[in-house]
C-alpha positions in Angstrom: 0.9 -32.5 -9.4 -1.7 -34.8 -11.4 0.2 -37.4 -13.8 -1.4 -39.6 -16.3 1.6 -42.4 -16.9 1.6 -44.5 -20.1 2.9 -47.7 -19.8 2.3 -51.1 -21.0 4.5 -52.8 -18.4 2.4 -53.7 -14.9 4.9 -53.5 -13.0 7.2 -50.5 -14.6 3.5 -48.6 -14.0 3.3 -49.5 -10.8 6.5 -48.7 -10.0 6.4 -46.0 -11.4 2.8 -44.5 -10.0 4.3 -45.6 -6.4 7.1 -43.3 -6.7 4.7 -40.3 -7.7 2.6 -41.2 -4.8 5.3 -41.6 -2.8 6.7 -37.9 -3.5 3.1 -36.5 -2.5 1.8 -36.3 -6.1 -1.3 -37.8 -8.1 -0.7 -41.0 -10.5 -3.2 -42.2 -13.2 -2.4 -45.2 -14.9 -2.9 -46.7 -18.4 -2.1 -49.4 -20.8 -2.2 -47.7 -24.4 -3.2 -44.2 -26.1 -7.1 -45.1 -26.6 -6.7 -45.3 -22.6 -4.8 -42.1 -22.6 -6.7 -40.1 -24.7 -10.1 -41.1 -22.8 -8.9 -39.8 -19.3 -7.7 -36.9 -21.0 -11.4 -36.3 -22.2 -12.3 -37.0 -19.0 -9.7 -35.5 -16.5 -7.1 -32.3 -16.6 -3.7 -33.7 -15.7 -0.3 -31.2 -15.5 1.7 -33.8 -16.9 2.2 -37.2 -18.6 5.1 -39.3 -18.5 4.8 -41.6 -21.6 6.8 -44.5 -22.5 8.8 -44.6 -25.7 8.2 -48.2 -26.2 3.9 -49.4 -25.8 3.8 -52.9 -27.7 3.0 -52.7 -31.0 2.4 -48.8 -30.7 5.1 -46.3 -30.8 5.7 -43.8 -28.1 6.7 -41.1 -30.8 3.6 -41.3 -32.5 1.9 -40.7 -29.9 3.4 -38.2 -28.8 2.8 -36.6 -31.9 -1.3 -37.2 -31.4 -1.1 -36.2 -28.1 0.9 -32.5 -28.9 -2.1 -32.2 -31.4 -4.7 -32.8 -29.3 -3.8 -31.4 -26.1 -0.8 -28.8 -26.1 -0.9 -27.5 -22.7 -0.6 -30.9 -21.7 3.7 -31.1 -21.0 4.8 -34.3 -22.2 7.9 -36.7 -20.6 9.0 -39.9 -22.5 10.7 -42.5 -20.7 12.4 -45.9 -21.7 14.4 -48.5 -21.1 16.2 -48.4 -24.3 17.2 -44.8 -24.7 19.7 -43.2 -26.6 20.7 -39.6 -27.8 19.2 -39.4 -31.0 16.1 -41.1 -29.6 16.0 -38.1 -26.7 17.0 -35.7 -28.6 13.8 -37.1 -31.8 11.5 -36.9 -28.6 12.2 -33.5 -27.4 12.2 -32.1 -31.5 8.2 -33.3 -31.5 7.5 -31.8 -28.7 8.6 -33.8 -25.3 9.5 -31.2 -22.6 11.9 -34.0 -20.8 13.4 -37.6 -21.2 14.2 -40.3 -18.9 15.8 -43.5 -18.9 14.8 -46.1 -16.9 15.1 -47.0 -14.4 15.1 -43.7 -13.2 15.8 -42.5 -9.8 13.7 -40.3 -7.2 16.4 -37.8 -7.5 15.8 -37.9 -11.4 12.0 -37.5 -11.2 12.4 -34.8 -8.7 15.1 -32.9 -11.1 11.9 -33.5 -13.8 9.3 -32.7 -11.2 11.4 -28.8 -10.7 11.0 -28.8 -14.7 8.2 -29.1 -14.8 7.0 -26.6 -12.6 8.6 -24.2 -14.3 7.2 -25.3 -17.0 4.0 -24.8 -15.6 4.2 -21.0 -13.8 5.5 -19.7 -17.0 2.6 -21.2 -19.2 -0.1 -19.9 -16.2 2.0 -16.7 -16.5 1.7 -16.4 -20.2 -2.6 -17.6 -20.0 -2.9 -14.5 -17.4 -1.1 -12.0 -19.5 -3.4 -13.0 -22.7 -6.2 -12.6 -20.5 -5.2 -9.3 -19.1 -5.1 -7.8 -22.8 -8.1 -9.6 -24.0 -10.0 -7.7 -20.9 -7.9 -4.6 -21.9 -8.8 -4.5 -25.8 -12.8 -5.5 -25.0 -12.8 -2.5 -21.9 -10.3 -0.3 -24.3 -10.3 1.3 -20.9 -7.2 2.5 -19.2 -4.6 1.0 -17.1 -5.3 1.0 -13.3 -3.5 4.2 -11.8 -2.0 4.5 -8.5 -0.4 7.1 -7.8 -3.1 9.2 -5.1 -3.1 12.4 -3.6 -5.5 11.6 -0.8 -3.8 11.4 2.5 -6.4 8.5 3.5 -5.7 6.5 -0.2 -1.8 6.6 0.6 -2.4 5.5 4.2 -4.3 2.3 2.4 -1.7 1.7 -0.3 1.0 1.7 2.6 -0.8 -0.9 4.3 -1.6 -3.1 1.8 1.4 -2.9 0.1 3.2 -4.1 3.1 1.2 -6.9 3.6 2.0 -7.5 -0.3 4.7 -9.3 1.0 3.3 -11.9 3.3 1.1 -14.5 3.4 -1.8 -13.3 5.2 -5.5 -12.8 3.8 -6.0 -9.8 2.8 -9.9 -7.9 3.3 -10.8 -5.2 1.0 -14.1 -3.2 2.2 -15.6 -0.6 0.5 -18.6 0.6 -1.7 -19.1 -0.6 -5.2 -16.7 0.7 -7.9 -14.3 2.2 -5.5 -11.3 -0.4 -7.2 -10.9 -2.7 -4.7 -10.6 -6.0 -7.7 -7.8 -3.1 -8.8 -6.2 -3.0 -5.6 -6.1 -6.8 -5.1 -4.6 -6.9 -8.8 -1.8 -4.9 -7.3 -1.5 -6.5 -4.3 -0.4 -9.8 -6.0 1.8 -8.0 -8.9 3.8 -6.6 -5.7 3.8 -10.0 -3.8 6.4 -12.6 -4.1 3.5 -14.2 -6.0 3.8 -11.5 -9.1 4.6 -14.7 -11.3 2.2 -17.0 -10.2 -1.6 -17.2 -11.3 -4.0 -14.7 -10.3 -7.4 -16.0 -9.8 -10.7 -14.4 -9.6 -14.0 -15.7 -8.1 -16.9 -13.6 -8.8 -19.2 -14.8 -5.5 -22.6 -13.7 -6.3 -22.5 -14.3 -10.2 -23.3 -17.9 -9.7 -25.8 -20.2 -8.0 -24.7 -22.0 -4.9 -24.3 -25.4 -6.6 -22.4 -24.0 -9.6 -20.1 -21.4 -7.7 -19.3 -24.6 -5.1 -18.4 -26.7 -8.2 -16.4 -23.3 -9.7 -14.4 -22.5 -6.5 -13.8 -25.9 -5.5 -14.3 -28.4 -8.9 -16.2 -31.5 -8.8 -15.5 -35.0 -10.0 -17.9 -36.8 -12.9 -21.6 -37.5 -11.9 -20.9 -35.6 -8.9 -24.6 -34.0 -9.8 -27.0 -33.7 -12.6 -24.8 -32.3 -15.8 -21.3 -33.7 -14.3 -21.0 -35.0 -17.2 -16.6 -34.9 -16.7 -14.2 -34.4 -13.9 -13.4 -30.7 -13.2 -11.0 -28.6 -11.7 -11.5 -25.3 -9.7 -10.3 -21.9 -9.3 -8.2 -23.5 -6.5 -6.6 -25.2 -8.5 -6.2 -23.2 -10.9 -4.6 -20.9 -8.7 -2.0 -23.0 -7.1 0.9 -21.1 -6.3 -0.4 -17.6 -6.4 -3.4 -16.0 -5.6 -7.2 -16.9 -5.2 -9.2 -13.4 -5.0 -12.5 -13.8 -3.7 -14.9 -10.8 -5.1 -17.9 -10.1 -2.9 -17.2 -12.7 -0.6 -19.8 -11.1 1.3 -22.3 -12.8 -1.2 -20.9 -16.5 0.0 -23.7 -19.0 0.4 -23.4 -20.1 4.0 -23.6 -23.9 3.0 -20.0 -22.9 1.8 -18.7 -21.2 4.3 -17.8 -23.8 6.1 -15.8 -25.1 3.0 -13.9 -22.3 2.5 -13.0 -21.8 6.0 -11.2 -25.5 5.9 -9.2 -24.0 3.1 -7.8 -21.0 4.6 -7.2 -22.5 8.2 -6.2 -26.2 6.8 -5.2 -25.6 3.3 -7.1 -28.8 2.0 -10.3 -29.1 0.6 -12.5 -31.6 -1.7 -14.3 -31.8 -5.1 -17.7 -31.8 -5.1 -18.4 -35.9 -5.2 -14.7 -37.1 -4.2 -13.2 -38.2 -0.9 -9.7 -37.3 -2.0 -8.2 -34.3 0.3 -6.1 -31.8 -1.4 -3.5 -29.6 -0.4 -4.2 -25.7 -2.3 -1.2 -23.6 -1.7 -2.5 -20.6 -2.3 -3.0 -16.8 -0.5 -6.7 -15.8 -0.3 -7.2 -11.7 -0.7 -11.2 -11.0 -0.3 -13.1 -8.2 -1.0 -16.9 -7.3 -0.3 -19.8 -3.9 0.1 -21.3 -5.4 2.6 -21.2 -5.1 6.4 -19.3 -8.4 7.6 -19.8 -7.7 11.3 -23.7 -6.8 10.3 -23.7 -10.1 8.6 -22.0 -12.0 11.3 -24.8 -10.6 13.9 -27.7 -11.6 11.2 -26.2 -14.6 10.6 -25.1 -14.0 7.0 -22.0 -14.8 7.6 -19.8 -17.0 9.8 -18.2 -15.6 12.7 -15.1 -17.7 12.8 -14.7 -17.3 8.9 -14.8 -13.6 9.2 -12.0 -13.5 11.7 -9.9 -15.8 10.3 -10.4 -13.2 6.9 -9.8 -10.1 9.1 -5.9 -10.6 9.0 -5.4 -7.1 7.2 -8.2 -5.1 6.4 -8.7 -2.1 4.7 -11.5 0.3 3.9 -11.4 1.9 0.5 -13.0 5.2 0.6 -15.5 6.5 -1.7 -14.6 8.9 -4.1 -16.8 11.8 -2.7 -14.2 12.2 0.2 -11.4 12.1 -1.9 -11.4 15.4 -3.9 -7.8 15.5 -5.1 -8.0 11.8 -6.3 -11.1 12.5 -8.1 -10.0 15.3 -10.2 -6.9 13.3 -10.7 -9.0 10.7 -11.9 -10.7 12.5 -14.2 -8.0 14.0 -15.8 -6.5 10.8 -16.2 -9.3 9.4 -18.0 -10.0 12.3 -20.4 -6.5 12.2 -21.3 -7.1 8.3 -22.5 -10.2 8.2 -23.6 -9.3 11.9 -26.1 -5.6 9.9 -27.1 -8.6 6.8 -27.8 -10.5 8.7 -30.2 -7.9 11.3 -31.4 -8.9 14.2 -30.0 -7.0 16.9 -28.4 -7.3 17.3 -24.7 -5.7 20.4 -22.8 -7.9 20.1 -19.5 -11.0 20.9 -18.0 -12.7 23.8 -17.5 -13.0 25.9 -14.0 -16.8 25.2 -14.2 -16.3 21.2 -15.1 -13.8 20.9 -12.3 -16.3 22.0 -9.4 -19.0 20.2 -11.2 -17.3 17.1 -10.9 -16.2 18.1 -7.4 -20.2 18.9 -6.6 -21.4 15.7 -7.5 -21.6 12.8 -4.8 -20.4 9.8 -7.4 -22.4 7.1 -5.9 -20.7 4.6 -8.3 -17.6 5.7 -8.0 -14.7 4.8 -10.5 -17.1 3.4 -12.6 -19.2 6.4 -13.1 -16.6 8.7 -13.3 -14.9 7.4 -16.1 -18.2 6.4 -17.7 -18.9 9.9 -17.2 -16.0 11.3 -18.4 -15.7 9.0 -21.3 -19.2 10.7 -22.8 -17.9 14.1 -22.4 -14.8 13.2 -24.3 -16.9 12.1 -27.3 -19.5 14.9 -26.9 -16.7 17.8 -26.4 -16.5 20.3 -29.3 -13.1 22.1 -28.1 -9.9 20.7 -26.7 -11.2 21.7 -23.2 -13.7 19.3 -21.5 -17.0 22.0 -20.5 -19.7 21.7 -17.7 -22.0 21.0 -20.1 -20.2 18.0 -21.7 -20.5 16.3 -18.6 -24.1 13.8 -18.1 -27.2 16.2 -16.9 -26.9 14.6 -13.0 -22.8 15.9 -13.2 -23.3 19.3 -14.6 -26.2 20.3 -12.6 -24.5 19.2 -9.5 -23.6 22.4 -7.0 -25.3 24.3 -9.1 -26.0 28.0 -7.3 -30.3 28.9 -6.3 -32.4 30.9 -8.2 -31.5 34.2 -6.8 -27.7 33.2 -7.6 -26.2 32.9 -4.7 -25.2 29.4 -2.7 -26.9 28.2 0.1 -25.9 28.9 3.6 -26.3 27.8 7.1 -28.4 30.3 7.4 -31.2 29.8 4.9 -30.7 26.1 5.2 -31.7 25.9 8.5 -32.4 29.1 11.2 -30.8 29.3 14.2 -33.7 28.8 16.2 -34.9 25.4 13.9 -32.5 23.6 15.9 -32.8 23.5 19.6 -30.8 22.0 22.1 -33.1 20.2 24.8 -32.2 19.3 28.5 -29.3 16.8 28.9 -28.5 16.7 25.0 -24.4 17.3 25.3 -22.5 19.0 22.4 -21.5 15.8 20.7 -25.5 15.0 19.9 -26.3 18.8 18.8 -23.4 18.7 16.3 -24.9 15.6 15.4 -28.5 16.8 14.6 -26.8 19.9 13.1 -24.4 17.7 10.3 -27.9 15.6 10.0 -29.6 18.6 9.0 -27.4 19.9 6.6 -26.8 16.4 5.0 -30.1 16.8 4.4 -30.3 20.0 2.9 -27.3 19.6 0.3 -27.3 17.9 -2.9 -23.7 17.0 -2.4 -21.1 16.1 0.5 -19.3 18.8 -1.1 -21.9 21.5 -0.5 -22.3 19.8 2.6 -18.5 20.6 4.2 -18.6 23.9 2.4 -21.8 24.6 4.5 -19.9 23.5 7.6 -16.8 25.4 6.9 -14.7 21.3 6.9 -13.1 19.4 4.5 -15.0 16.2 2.6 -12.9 13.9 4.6 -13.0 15.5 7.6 -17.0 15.2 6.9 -16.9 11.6 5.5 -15.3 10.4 8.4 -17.6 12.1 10.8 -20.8 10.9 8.9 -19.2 7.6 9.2 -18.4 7.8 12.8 -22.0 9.2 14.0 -23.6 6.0 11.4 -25.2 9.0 8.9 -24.4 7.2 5.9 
C-alpha cells in the first residue's frame, strides 16, 4: 500500500515512514496540509495516516478538508496525546482508525488488515456501480449461462474449474461470441469474486497511451504527464486484470507484460521503482496466436506463458440449440423492456434464425432480435420481423423446393484423380457445397450431418 504520512515531527516521520517501508509498503512524507493536499493533486495514495497534533494546525480540521476533498482517500489519525473522546471525535468526522503513539508494528499491521478491508469493499462497491451504469446505458440483458450445446458445456466445465486457481486463462474465439462474458464469470466464480475486476481494452488505444493505461506512468514521464498515474494493475490488485484482444498488444509491450505474468513486478512509465501486482491475468483475442507467433506478431514465450488454460469459444452457427435459446431469451427481455407480450416465435422465424450463419454472433443476434421485438405486431415474433439478411436466410429456390446434392453439384462435377485418398475427396466434396449454401445450416442439411459435426470438420480441413 501507498501512504502519504502527516507529520510535523522529523523524526516521528521518519520513524514512522521506516516502519511502512520496512513492512514492504510505500511512505510519502510531509510537514503540513498545503504539503498534503499538493501530493494528493499530484499522486493517488490508499491511505494517509495523519497526525492529530501539526503545530499551529489542527489534525481535526484537517481532517475535515481532507474528507471534503478527497473521500476515497481512508484517513488514520495518530498522536501522542490521545484520549477517548479525542478517538472517538476523529472517527465521528470521518477517520477510519486511530493510533497512539508510539505505536507498534503489530498495531500498524492490525491497521494495515483494516485497511484492506477497507479497501476491497470500496473497489467492490466502484465495480458494482459500474456494472449497473453499463447495465442501464446497454438496458440489455443479464449474461446467461445456462447452454444446451454439448461443445458450450464442455467449455464452461473447463473454465470453471480453472475458476478456482491461479492460472492465466486464454479465451479464443470470433468476435461477439462472449468471451469478455465468460471472463466476467470466471472471476465472479474465483476466490477473487470480491476483488476488483479490471478490463483492458488492447487495441482501443495507441501504444504510448495503452502502455501508460496498463501500466501507469509517473509525472513528465512524456509530453501531457502532466501528474503521476496509476494503471489498471493497479487498480486491480487483488483480483483480476482481463486483457481484451490481447492479440492487438503492441510488441514494444510485450516484453512488459510478460515480466508481469512470469515475475509479478513491473514499472511506471518514467520511474525506476519495481512493483509487486498480485493479480491473475485472464486474456482473450480473434486472432490466430500461433499465426502471429510464426509472423512475428506476437511473442513466442509470451504466448506460452498465456496458454495455461485455453479455450475456444465456438461460433454461434454451430451451436443451434444455444442459438434459439438465445433468442428466446432475448425476446423475452427486450418485449418485458418495452411492454409487449411475448409467447414465442414462429415455426418459420425459428428456422430463419437457424438458416442464417450469424457472422457477429451474440451481438447480432440480439441486435436482431431486439428490432423484431419493436417491429412485431402480435405476441408471436414472425419471419418477417426479423432484418431482411435473417428472414431471407434458407429460404427455398424458385421452383420451391430446397437444394440438393444433386442440383448443387452432379455426380460427375467431382472427380476423383489418381492417388487422391478418401480423406481429400470428402474434402473437395464439403468445399463444394460450402460453396454452394448460403448457410452452414443448409450446408449439413445438404450433407445429411449436424452444424457441429460440420463446424468442426471445416475447422479441421482449414475451410473457414
Amino acid at each position: 500500500m501507498d501512504f502519504l504520512v502527516i507529520d510535523d515531527e522529523k523524526s516521528i516521520r521518519d520513524a514512522t515512514c521506516l516502519l511502512i517501508d520496512d513492512e514492504g509498503h510505500y511512505a510519502e512524507p510531509v510537514v503540513d496540509s498545503s504539503g498534503a493536499l499538493h501530493r494528493l493533486k499530484e499522486d493517488k495514495y490508499d491511505a494517509i495516516l495523519l497526525d492529530l497534533n501539526l503545530g499551529h494546525e489542527n489534525g481535526l480540521d484537517i481532517l475535515d478538508t481532507l474528507a471534503k476533498q478527497h473521500p476515497d482517500v481512508p484517513v488514520v489519525m495518530f498522536t501522542a496525546q490521545g484520549t477517548v473522546k479525542t478517538a472517538v471525535e476523529a472517527v465521528r468526522r470521518g477517520a477510519l482508525d486511530f493510533l497512539e503513539k508510539p505505536f507498534t508494528r503489530e498495531q500498524f499491521r492490525a491497521v494495515v488488515a483494516r485497511l484492506n478491508r477497507f479497501r476491497q469493499m470500496s473497489q467492490r462497491i466502484e465495480t458494482l456501480e459500474k456494472e449497473v451504469k453499463e447495465v442501464r446505458k446497454q438496458g440489455g440483458p443479464e449474461a446467461r449461462f445456462d447452454f444446451e450445446t454439448p461443445m458450450m458445456k464442455e467449455v464452461m466445465g473447463v473454465l470453471l474449474k480453472a475458476a478456482k486457481t491461479p492460472a492465466a486463462i486464454l479465451i479464443l474465439g470470433e468476435s461477439g461470441t462472449g468471451k469478455s462474458v465468460v471472463a466476467r464469470a470466471i472471476h465472479d466464480h474465483s476466490h477473487l469474486r470480491d476483488k476488483p475486476f479490471v478490463t483492458v481494452s488492447c487495441p482501443s488505444l495507441s501504444k504510448e497511451l495503452l502502455q501508460s493505461d496498463l501500466f501507469g506512468h509517473v509525472k513528465g514521464a512524456f509530453t501531457g504527464a502532466i501528474k503521476d498515474h496509476w494503471g489498471k494493475i493497479k487498480q486491480a490488485e487483488g483480483g483480476t486484470l482481463f486483457l481484451d484482444e490481447i492479440g492487438e498488444l503492441p510488441m514494444e509491450i510485450q516484453p512488459q507484460l510478460l515480466r508481469l505474468l512470469q515475475e509479478r513486478e513491473y514499472e511506471r512509465i518514467g520511474e525506476n521503482v519495481t512493483r509487486h501486482a498480485n493479480v491473475r491475468i485472464i486474456a482473450a483475442t480473434n486472432r490466430n496466436l500461433k499465426e502471429g507467433v510464426k509472423n512475428h506478431t506476437f511473442r513466442e514465450d509470451l504466448y506460452f506463458r498465456l496458454n495455461v488454460i485455453t479455450v475456444e469459444m465456438p461460433p454461434l452457427r454451430a451451436r443451434p440449440d444455444d442459438l434459439l435459446g438465445f433468442a428466446h431469451y432475448y425476446a423475452e427481455h427486450f418485449a418485458a423492456q418495452i411492454g409487449h407480450k411475448f409467447k414465442g416465435l414462429t415455426e418459420e422465424a425459428r428456422e430463419r434464425i437457424l438458416a442464417h450463419t450469424w457472422p457477429g454472433n451474440l451481438r447480432e443476434l440480439r441486435n436482431a432480435i431486439e428490432r423484431a421485438v419493436i417491429l412485431s405486431s402480435g405476441e408471436l415474433l414472425h419471419a418477417s420481423d426479423l432484418p431482411p439478411d435473417v428472414h431471407s436466410a434458407g429460404v427455398t429456390s424458385a421452383n420451391g423446393s430446397e437444394p440438393s446434392p444433386a442440383n448443387a453439384d452432379s455426380a460427375d462435377s467431382l472427380l476423383a484423380t489418381p492417388g487422391m485418398t478418401l480423406q481429400q475427396l470428402e474434402e473437395a466434396y464439403i468445399k463444394r457445397i460450402l460453396g454452394r449454401s448460403n448457410s452452414l445450416a443448409e450446408a449439413a442439411n445438404l450433407l445429411g450431418i449436424d452444424q457441429a459435426t460440420l463446424y468442426r470438420k471445416r475447422k479441421k480441413m482449414n475451410l473457414e
